[in-house]
C-alpha positions as MATLAB code, in Angstrom:
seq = 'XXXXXXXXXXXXXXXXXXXXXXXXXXXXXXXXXXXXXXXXXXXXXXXXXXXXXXXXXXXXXXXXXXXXXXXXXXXXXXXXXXXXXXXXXXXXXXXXXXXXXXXXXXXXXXXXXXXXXXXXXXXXXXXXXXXXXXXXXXXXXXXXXXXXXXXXXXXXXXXXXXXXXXXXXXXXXXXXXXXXXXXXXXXXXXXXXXXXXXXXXXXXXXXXXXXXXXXXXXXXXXXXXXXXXXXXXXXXXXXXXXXXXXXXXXXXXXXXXXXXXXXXXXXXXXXXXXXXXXXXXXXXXXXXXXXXXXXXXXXXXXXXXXXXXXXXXXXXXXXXXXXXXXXXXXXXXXXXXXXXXXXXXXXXXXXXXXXXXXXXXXXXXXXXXXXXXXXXXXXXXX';
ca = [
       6.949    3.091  -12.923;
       4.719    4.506  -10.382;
       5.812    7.277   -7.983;
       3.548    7.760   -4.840;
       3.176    8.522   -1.209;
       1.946    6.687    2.024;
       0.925    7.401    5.158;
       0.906    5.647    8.439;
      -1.169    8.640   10.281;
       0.221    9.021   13.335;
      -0.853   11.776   15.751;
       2.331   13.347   16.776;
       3.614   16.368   18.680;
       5.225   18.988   16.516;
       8.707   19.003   18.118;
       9.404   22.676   17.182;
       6.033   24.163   18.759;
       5.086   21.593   21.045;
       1.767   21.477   19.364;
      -0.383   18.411   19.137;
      -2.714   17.646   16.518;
      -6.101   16.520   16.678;
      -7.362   13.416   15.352;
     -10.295   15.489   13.518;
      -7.120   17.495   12.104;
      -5.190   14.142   11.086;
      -7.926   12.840    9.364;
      -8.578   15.949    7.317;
      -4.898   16.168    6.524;
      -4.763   13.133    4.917;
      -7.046   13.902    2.244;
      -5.269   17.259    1.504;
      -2.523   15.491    1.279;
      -3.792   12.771   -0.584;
      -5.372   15.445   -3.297;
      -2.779   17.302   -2.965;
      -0.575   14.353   -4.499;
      -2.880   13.694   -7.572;
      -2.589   17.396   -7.706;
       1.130   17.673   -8.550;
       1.495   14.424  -10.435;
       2.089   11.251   -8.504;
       0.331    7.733   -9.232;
      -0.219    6.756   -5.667;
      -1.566    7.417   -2.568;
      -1.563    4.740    0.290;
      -2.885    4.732    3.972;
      -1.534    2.391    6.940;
      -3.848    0.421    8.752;
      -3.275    0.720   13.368;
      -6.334    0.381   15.576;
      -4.579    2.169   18.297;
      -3.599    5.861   19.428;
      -1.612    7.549   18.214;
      -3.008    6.861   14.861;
      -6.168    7.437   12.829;
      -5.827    5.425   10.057;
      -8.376    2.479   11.580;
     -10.612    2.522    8.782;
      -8.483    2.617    5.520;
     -12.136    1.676    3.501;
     -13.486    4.705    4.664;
     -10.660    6.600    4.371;
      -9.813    5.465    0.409;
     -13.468    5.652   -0.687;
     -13.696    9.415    0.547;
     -10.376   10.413   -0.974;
     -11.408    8.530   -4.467;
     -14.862   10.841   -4.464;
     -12.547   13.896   -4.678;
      -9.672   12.651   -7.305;
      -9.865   11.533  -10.368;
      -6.516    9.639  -11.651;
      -4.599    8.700   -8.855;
      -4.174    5.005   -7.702;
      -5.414    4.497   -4.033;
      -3.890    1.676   -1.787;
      -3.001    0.479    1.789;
       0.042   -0.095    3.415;
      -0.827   -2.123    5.283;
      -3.811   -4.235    5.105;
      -4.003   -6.272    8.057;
      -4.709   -9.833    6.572;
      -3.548  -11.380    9.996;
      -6.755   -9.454   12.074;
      -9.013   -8.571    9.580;
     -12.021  -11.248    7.894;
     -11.416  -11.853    4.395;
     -14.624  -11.946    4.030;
     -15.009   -8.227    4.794;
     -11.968   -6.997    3.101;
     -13.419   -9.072   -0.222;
     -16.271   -7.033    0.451;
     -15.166   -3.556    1.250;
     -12.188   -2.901   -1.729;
     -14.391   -4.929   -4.461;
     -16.881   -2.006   -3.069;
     -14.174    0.385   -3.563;
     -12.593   -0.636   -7.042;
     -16.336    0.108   -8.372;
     -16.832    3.306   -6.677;
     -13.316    4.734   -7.852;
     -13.529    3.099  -11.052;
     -11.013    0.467  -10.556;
      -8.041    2.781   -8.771;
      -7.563    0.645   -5.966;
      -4.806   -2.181   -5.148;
      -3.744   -3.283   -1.804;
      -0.375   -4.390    0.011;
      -1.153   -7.431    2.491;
       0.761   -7.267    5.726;
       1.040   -8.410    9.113;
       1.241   -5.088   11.174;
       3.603   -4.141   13.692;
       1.626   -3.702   16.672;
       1.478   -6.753   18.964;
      -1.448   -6.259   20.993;
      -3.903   -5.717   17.607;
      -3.679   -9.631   17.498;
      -5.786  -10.192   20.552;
      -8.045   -6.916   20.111;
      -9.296   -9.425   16.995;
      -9.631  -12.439   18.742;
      -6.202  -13.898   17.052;
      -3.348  -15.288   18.447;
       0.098  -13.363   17.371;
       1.982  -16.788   17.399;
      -0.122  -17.626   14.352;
       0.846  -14.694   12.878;
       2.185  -16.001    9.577;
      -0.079  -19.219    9.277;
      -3.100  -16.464    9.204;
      -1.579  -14.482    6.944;
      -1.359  -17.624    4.907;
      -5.041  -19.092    5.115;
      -7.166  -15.874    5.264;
      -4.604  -14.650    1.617;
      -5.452  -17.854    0.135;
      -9.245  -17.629    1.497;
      -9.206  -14.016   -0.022;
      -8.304  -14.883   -3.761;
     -10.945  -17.501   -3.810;
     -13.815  -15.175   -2.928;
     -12.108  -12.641   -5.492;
     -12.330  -15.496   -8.347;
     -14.799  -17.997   -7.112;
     -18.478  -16.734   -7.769;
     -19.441  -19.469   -4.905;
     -16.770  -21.059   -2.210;
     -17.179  -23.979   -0.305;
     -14.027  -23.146    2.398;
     -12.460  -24.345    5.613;
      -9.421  -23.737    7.385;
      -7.829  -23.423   11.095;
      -8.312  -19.858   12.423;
     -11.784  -19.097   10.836;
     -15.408  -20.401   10.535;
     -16.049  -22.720    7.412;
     -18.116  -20.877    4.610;
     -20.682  -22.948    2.518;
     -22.179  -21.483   -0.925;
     -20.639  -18.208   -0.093;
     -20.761  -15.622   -2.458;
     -18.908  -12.235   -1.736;
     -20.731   -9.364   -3.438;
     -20.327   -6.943   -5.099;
     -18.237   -9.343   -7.693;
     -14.401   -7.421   -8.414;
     -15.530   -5.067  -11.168;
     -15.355   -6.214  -14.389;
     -14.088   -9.233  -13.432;
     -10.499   -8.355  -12.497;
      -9.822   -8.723   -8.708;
      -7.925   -5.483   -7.183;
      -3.791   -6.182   -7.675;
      -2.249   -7.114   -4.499;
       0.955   -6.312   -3.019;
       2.881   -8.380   -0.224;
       4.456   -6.003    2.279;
       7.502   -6.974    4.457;
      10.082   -5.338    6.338;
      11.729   -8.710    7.771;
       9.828  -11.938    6.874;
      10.913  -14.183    4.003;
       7.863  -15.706    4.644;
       5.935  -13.347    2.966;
       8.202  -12.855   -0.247;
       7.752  -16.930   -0.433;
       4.299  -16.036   -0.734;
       4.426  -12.593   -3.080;
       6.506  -14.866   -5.398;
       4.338  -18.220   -5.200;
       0.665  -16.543   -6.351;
       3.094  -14.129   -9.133;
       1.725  -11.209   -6.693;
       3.817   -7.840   -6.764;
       6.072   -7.477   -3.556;
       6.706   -4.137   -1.671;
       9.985   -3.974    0.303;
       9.275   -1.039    2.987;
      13.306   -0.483    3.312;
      12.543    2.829    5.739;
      14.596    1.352    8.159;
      17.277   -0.865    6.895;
      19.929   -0.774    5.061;
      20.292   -1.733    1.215;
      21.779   -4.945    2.218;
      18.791   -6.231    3.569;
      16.586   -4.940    1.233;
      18.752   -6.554   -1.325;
      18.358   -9.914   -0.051;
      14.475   -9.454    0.377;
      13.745   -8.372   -2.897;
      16.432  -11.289   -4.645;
      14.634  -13.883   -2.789;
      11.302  -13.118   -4.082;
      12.630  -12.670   -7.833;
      13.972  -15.974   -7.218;
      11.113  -17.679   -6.116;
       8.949  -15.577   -8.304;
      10.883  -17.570  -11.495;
      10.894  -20.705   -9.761;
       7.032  -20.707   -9.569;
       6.768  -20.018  -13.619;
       5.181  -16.429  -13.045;
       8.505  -14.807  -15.335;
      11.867  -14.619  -15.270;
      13.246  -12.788  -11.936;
      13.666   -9.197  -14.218;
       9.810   -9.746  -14.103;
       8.813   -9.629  -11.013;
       6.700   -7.107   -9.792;
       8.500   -5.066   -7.163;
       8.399   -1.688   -5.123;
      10.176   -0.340   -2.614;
       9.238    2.053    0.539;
      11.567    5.771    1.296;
      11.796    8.748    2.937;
      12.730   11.767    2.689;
      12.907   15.810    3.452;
      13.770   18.327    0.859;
      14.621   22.321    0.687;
      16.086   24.112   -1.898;
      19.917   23.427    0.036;
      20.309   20.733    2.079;
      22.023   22.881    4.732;
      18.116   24.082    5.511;
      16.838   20.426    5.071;
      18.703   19.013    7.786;
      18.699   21.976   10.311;
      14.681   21.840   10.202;
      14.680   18.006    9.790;
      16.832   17.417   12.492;
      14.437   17.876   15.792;
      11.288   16.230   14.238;
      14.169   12.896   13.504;
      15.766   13.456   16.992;
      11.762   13.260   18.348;
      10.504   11.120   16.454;
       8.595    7.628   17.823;
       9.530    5.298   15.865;
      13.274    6.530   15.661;
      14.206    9.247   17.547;
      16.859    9.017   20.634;
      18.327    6.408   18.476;
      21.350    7.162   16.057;
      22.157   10.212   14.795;
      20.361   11.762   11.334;
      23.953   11.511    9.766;
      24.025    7.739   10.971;
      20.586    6.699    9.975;
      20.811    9.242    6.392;
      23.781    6.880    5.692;
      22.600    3.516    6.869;
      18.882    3.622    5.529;
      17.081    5.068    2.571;
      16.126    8.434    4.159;
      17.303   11.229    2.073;
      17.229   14.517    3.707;
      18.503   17.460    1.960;
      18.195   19.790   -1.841;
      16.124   17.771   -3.926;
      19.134   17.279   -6.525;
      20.086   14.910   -3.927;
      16.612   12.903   -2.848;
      16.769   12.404   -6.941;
      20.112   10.767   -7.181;
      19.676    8.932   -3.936;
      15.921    7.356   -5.200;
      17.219    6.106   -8.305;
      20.207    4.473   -6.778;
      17.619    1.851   -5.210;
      17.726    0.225   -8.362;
      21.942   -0.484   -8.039;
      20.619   -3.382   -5.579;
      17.056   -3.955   -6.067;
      16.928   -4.187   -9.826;
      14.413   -1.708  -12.133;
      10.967   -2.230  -10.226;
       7.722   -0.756  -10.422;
       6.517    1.335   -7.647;
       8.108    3.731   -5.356;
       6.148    5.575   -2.085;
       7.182    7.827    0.144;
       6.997    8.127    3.523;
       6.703   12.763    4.313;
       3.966   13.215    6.763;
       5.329   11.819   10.068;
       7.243   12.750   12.613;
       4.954   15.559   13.580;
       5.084   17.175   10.461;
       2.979   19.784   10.055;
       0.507   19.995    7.120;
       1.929   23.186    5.632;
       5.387   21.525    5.841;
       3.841   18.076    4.047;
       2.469   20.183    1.071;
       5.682   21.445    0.314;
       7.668   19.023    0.448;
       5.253   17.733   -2.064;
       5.576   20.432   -4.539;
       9.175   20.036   -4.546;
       8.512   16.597   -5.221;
       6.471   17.476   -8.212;
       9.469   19.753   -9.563;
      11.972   16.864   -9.787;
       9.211   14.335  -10.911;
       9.643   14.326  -14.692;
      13.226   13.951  -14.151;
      13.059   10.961  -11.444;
      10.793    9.182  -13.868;
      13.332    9.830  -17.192;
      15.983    8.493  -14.915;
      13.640    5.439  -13.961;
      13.073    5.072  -17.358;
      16.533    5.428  -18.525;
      18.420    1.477  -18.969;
      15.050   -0.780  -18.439;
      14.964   -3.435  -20.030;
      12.007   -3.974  -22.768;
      11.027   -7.044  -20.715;
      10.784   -5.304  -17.271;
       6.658   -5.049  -17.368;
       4.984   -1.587  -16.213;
       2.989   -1.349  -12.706;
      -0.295   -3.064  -12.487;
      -3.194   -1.414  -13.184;
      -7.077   -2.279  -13.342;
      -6.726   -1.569  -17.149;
      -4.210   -3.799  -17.414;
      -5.464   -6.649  -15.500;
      -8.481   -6.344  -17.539;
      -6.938   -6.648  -20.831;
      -4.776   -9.619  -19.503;
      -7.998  -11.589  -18.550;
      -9.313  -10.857  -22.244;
     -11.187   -7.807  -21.592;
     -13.843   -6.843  -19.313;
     -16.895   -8.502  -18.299;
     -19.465   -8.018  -16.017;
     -19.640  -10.602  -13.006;
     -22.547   -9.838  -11.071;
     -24.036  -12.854   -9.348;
     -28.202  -12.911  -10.312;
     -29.048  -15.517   -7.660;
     -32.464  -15.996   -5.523;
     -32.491  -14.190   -2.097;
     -32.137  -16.751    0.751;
     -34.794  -14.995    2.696;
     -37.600  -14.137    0.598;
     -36.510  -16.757   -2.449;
     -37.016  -13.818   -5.036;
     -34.153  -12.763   -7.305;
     -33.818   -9.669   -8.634;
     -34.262   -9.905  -12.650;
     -38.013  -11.555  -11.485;
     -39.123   -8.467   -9.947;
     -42.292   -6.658  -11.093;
     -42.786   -2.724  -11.062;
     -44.659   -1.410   -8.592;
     -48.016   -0.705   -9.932;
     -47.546   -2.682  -13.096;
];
């Protein structure tokens, strides 16, 4: 079971001071936060992907590859990457890149986004949003597997003798994860390639998450991947701890009532009893996290949503430390009932060892412009 965090890296007025942020400040935050999460424990960090104020999370590649320079262990991923906007061809590219400069700690969750206009900042069409989340996914796992792709689709250019470099190191392509809120679309797909499928339940209730996550278990078994306990699935939250949750909620309470995406909405009682968010002692943000599994089954990765809101980074580092307190006994409890046949998180290790071991993949072919290749070179002055 792996136990993260995610960002989405909005820029957001501090409710209680009135104080706004800087982007130079979000963008630093995120890697304390990111090392501070490796530092007290947890397996993953992951970044959302907007291209639009108020949020600084445009460039997740540049984003993961400085955070992996400064950790060691922990498991770097997106939430989202935009396969609807963004070429396959350079996100092939960039996290291959990545997986070799972090050693193979990278995976990524697919999405669509939920910003509208990002569609025609790309030159896409939103109607087509879940046709190009279909070609450019399956254009993807070709250039992952396929040293050389002959390709064409609808919504792209064709490709002929294409070979994305560098080649997914040691010739295990980066795990991917399908993320949906509402589209059963994108479980259909999760379950058809035996891909894992995250569940961001932030904002709905365990009804709906319950019907996400059964379909793709269902469909998972139906394409011959496993049985449904075998599925690979995680599952968004929130939360807001202090030592009582008396405290939790009285300083909670203004960044929820303020907050963007959900503030001037229902109440925090309303929404902490409809939704996943947990706010109050962390006795409580333990019992409530391990009660996902009553209706989405034992799974495989939980993150957390704890730097929004307006947040401010002092505030975000605590809440993580309390997070590391009740850590060993979230993952007993995780641990506590699963079934023998319930398979562990993905990993590069693992995906290595279930391909036969590692090998290397890089492509020795001549240079289209000069017609050299590089194993024919001669030292200078030889």
């Amino acid at each position: 079971m792996q136990i993260g965090i995610f960002s989405v890296g909005d820029v957001t007025t501090d409710p209680t001071t009135g104080r706004t942020p800087s982007e130079h400040e979000r963008i630093k935050s995120t890697v304390a936060i990111a090392r501070k999460a490796e530092e007290v424990g947890l397996d993953v960090f992951a970044t959302g992907e907007h291209h639009n104020p108020p949020f600084i999370s445009s460039n997740p590649t540049a984003t993961l590859a400085y955070i992996g320079a400064q950790t060691e262990r922990i498991v770097l991923s997106t939430a989202t990457t935009l396969i609807t906007t963004t070429d396959p061809v350079l996100i092939a590219e960039d996290y291959a890149k990545i997986q070799h400069l972090t050693d193979g700690r990278v995976d990524l969750m697919m999405g669509r986004g939920n910003t509208g206009p990002v569609y025609p900042w790309f030159g896409k069409d939103i109607r087509k949003g879940i046709e190009l989340a279909i070609e450019n996914y399956a254009l993807l796992r070709r250039l992952w597997r396929e040293d050389v792709v002959d390709w064409q689709g609808k919504h792209r250019t064709p490709l002929q003798g294409y070979t994305s470099t560098p080649r997914p190191l040691d010739g295990a392509a980066p795990f991917v994860w399908h993320g949906s809120i509402r589209s059963p679309e994108i479980a259909e797909q999760a379950a058809y390639y035996g891909d894992g499928f995250f569940h961001n339940h932030i904002f709905w209730p365990a009804s709906h998450t319950r019907q996400m996550v059964a379909l793709y278990r269902r469909r998972f078994e139906h394409y011959g991947h496993g049985t449904a306990d075998e599925a690979i699935v995680g599952l968004g939250g929130q939360f807001f701890m202090r030592r009582n949750s008396q405290e939790a909620v009285r300083e909670f309470r203004p960044y929820f009532d303020n907050a963007p995406v959900y503030g001037h909405g229902p109440s925090l009682e309303d929404f902490t009893s409809q939704t996943p968010l947990t706010v109050g002692s962390p006795q409580q943000v333990l019992e409530r996290t391990l009660s996902f599994r009553d209706y989405a089954g034992h799974y495989q990765r939980q993150l957390f949503l704890i730097d929004h809101a307006g947040l401010p980074l002092k505030t975000v580092l605590e809440q993580l430390d309390l997070l590391g307190e009740i850590l060993p006994e979230m993952r007993k409890g995780f641990a506590e009932g699963r079934p023998a046949n319930v398979p562990d998180a993905p990993t590069h290790a693992s995906l290595v060892a279930a391909a036969g071991g590692a090998r290397d993949t890089t492509v020795h072919a001549a240079d289209d412009v000069t017609g050299a290749r590089a194993e024919d070179a001669v030292e200078v002055g030889a």
